[in-house]
Phi, psi and omega in degrees: 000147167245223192283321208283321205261115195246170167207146188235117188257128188231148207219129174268080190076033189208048160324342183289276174310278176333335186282282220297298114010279164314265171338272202285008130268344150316303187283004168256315153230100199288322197258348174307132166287124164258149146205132205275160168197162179267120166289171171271180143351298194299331178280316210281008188292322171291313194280316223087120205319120166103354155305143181240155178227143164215129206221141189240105160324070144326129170278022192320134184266156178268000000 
């Protein structure tokens, strides 16, 4: 992955595990935009308190 590659780590009440997440993908992919977010309701209702999620972007330029 490069620069152009985002990851969004979303979280329920669990800043910890998300911290944690975030480092091993830093260390994994070094040129990626990371960001932590709080999920909403509608999500921690599927995962549950204390879920962590992470979704990976590709940037393609037109």
């Amino acid at each position: 992955m490069c620069i152009r590659d985002r990851f969004y780590i979303g979280h329920a009440d669990n800043f910890d595990d998300a911290q944690k997440a975030k480092a091993l993908l830093e260390n994994a992919f070094e040129n990626a935009r990371i960001e932590i977010v709080e999920l909403t309701p509608v999500f921690i209702a599927q995962g549950g308190p204390g879920c962590v999620s992470i979704q990976a972007i590709q940037i393609d330029s037109l």
